[in-house]
C-alpha positions as CSV (number, residue, x, y, z in Angstrom):
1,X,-26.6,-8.8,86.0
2,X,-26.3,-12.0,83.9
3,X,-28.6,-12.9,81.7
4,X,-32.1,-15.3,80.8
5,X,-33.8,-15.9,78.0
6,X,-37.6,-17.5,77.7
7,X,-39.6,-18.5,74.7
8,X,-43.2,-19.9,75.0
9,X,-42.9,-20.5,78.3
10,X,-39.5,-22.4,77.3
11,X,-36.2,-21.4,79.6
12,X,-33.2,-21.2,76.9
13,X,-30.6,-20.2,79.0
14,X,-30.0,-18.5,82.8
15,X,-27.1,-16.7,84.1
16,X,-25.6,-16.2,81.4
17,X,-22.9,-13.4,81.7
18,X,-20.5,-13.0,78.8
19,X,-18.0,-10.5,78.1
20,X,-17.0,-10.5,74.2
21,X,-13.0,-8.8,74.5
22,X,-11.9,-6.7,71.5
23,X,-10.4,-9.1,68.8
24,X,-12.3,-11.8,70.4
25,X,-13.8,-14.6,68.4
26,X,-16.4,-16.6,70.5
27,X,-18.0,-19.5,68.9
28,X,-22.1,-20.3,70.0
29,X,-22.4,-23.8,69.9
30,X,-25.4,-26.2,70.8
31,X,-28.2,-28.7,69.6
32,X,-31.3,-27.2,67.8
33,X,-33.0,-25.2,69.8
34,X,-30.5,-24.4,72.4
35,X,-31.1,-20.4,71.6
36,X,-28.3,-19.4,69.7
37,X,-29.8,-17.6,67.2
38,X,-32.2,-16.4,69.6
39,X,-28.7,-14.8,71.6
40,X,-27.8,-13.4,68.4
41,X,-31.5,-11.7,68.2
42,X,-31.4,-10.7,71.3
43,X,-28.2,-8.9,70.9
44,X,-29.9,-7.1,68.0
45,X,-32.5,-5.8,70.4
46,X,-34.9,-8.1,68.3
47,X,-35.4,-10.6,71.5
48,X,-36.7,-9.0,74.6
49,X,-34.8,-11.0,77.7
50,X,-37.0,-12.0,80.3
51,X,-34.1,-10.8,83.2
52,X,-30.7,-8.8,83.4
53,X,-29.8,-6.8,80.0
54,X,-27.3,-6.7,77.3
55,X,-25.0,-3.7,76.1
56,X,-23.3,-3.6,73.0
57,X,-20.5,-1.2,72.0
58,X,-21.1,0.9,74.9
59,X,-24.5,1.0,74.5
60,X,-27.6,-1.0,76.2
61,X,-29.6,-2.7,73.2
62,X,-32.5,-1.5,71.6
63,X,-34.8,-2.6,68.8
64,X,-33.9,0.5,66.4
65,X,-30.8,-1.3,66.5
66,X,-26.7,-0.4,66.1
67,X,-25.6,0.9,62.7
68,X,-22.1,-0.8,64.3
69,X,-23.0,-4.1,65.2
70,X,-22.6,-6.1,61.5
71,X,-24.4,-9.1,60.6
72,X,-23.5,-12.5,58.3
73,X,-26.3,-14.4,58.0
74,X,-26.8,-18.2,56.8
75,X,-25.9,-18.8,53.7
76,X,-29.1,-19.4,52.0
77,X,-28.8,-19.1,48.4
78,X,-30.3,-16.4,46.3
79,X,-32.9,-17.6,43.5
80,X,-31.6,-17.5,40.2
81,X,-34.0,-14.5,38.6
82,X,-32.9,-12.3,41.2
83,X,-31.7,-9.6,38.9
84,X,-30.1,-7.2,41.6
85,X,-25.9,-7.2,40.5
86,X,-23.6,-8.4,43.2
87,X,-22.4,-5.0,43.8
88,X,-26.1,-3.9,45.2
89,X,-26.2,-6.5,47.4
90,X,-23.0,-4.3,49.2
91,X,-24.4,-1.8,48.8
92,X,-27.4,-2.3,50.9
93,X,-24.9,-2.4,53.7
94,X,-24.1,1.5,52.9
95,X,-27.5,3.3,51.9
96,X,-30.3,0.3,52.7
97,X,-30.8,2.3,56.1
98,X,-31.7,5.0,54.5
99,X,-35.4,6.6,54.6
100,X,-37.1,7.6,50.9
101,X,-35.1,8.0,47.3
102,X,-31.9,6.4,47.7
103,X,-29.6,9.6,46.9
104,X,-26.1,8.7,46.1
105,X,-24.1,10.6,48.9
106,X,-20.1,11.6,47.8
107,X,-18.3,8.3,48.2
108,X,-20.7,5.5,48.4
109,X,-19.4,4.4,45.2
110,X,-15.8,4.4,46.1
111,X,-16.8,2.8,49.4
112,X,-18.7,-0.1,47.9
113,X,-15.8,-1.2,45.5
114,X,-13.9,-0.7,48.6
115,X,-15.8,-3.4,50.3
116,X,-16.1,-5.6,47.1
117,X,-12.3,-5.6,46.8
118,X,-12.0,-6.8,49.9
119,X,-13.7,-9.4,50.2
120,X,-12.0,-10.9,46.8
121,X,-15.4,-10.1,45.0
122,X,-14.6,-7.8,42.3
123,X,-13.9,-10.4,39.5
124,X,-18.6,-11.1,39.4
125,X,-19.6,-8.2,41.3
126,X,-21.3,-7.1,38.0
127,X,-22.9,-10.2,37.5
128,X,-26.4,-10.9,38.7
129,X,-26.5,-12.1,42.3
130,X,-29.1,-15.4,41.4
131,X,-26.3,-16.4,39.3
132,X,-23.7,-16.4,41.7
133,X,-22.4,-19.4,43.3
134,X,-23.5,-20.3,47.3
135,X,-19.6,-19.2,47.7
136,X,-19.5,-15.6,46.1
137,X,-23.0,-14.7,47.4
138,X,-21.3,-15.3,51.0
139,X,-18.3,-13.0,50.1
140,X,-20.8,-10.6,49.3
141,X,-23.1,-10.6,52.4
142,X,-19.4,-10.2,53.9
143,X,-18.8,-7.4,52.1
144,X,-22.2,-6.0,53.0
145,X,-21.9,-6.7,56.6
146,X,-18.8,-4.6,57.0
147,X,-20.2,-1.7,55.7
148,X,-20.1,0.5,58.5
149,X,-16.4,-1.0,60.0
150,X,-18.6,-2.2,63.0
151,X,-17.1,-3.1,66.1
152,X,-18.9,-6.0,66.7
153,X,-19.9,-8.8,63.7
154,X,-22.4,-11.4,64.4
155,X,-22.0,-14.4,62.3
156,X,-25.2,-16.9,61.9
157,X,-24.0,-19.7,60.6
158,X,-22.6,-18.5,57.8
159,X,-20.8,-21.8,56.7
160,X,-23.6,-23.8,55.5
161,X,-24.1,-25.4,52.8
162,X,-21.1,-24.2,51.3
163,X,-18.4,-26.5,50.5
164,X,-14.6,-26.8,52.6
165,X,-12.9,-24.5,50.2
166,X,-15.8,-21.4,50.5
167,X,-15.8,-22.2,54.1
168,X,-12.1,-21.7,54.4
169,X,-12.4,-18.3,52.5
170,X,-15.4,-16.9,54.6
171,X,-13.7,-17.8,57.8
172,X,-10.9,-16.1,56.6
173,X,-12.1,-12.7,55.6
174,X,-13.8,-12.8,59.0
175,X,-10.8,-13.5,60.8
176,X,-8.7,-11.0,58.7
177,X,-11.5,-8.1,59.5
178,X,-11.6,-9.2,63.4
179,X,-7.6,-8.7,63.7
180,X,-7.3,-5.9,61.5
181,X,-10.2,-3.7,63.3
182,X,-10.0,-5.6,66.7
183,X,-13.6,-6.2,66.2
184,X,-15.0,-8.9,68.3
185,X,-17.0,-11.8,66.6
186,X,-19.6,-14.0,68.2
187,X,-20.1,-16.6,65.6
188,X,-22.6,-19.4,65.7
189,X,-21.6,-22.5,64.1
190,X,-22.7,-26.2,64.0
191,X,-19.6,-27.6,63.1
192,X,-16.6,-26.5,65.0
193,X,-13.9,-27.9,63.2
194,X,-13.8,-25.2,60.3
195,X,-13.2,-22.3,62.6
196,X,-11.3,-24.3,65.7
197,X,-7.8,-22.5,64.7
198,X,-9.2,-19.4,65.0
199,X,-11.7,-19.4,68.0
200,X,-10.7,-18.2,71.4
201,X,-13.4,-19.1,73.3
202,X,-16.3,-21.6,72.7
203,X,-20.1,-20.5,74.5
204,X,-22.0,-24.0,74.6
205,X,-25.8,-23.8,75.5
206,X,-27.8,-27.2,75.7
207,X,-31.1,-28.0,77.7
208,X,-31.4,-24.2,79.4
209,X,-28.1,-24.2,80.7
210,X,-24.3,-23.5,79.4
211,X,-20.9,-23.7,79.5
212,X,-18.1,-20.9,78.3
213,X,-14.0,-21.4,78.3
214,X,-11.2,-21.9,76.0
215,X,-11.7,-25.0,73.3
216,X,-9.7,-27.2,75.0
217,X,-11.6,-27.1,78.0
218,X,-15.2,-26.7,76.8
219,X,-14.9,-29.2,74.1
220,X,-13.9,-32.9,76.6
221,X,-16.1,-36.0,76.9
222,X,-15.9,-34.5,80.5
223,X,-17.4,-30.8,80.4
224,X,-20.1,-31.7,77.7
225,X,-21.2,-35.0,80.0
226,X,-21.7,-33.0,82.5
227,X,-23.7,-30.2,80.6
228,X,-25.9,-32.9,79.0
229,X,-26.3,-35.2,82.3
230,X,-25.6,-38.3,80.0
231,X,-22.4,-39.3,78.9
232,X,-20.7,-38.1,75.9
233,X,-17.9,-38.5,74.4
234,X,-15.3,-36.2,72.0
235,X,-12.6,-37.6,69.8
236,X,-10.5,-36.7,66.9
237,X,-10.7,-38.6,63.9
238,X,-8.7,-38.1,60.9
239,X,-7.9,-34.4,62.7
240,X,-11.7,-33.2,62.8
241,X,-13.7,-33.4,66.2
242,X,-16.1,-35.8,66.1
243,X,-18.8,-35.9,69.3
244,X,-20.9,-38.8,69.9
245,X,-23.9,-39.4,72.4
246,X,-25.3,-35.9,72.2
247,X,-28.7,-35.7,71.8
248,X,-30.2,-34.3,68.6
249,X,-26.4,-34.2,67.1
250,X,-25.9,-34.9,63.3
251,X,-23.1,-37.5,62.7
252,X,-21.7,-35.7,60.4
253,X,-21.1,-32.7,62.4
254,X,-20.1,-31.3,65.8
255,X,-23.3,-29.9,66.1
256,X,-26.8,-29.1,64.6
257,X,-27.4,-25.2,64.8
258,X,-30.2,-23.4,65.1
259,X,-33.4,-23.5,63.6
260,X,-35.0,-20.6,65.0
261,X,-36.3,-17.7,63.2
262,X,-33.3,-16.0,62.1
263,X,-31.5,-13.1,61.5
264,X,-30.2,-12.0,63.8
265,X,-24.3,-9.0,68.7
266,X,-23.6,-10.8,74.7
267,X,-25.5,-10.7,77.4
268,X,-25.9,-10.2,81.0
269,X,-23.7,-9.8,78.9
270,X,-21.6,-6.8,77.5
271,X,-20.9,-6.8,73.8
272,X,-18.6,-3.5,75.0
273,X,-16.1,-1.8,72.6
274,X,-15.6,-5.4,73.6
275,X,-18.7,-6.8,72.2
């Protein structure tokens, strides 16, 4: 049963029916607003749909959540007296579920310089995490997101504000985990153009309704003229995608993300050992 999704009395988006493939990498666009970070929530079991139902890894959704399903979130930077060490910030992604005193179980160590190694943070993992640049907190939250190898990541935007080289680098410890584990990734972004090598498909939501196919068919004056009922129109300068005409759209940028309340795997949707 596809998908909808209501917020005060506000339609986001209706039949939507998405099947996230193992290895996939979908990429949420849309204007401010659109419910993309609301999909993401929803997928969490933090969003109650308002028709159809969404399973994930095999399992319907529910608000206690899925230790499986990993999350990135934006990258907000942490304030500079936050004392705790990179390294704990990884580790929340191996004990923070856990009730009471935080009892060391045999191997947590081992697996969170595991995870800091592997995301290329073990050089300030010691350091305080306020101190960190916008880049190496990201690797981090990487790090802490894969905790639990999960089978499905969800990615909130976890590009801004950092600069093209950090961007490069997160996108490519997420493309390296999605192809090593054949996790899929649904991965909300307001500016394609950093991610458009690696993205299979593109899932556009604008004014309650959407649009889901490969990049090159999604992402035409065409398609989004049609999604938007006025006309837009899609062109590459200088080798970036530049859209113009789209209502609430940042010049700079394919897209404005979300806004909503955030954090945050689709829906009517299966996010099946596919997503």
């Amino acid at each position: 049963m596809a998908a909808a999704l209501s917020r005060g009395g506000h339609e986001l988006w209706r039949g939507l029916d998405l099947e996230l493939q193992p290895g996939e990498l979908v990429a949420v666009l849309g204007p401010s607003g659109a419910g993309k970070t609301t999909l993401l929530r929803a997928i969490l079991g933090l969003e109650r749909l308002s028709g159809g139902s969404i399973e994930a890894l095999g399992e319907r959704v529910h608000r206690a959540g899925n230790r499986r399903i990993g999350y990135i979130p934006q990258q907000r930077p942490l304030p500079r007296h936050t004392s705790m060490r990179g390294r704990d910030l990884v580790r929340l992604g191996v004990d923070g579920h856990r009730f009471g005193f935080p009892l060391v179980r045999r191997g947590d160590r081992e697996r969170v310089q595991s995870l800091i190694e592997a995301v290329g943070a073990a050089a300030f993992a010691d350091r305080p995490v306020g101190l960190l640049s916008g880049g190496e907190q990201q690797r981090l939250r990487v790090g802490q997101a894969l905790a639990d190898d999960p089978g499905l990541l969800l990615c909130d935007e976890p590009l801004t504000s950092l600069d093209l080289a950090n961007q490069r680098d997160v996108i490519d410890l997420i493309d390296r985990y999605r192809r090593d584990s054949g996790a899929g990734v649904l991965l909300v972004t307001h500016d394609i153009n950093p991610v458009l090598d690696q993205v299979d498909r593109i899932l556009y939501l604008a004014r309650g309704r959407f649009t889901l196919g490969r990049p090159d068919d999604v992402l035409t004056s065409e398609t989004l003229t049609a999604l938007y009922d006025t006309p837009v129109h899609v062109a590459r300068v200088g080798g970036r995608l530049v859209v113009v005409g789209v209502p609430d759209s940042d010049a700079g940028h394919h897209h404005h993300g979300d806004h909503e309340d955030a954090p945050v795997a689709a829906a009517g949707a299966q996010a099946g050992e596919a997503a």
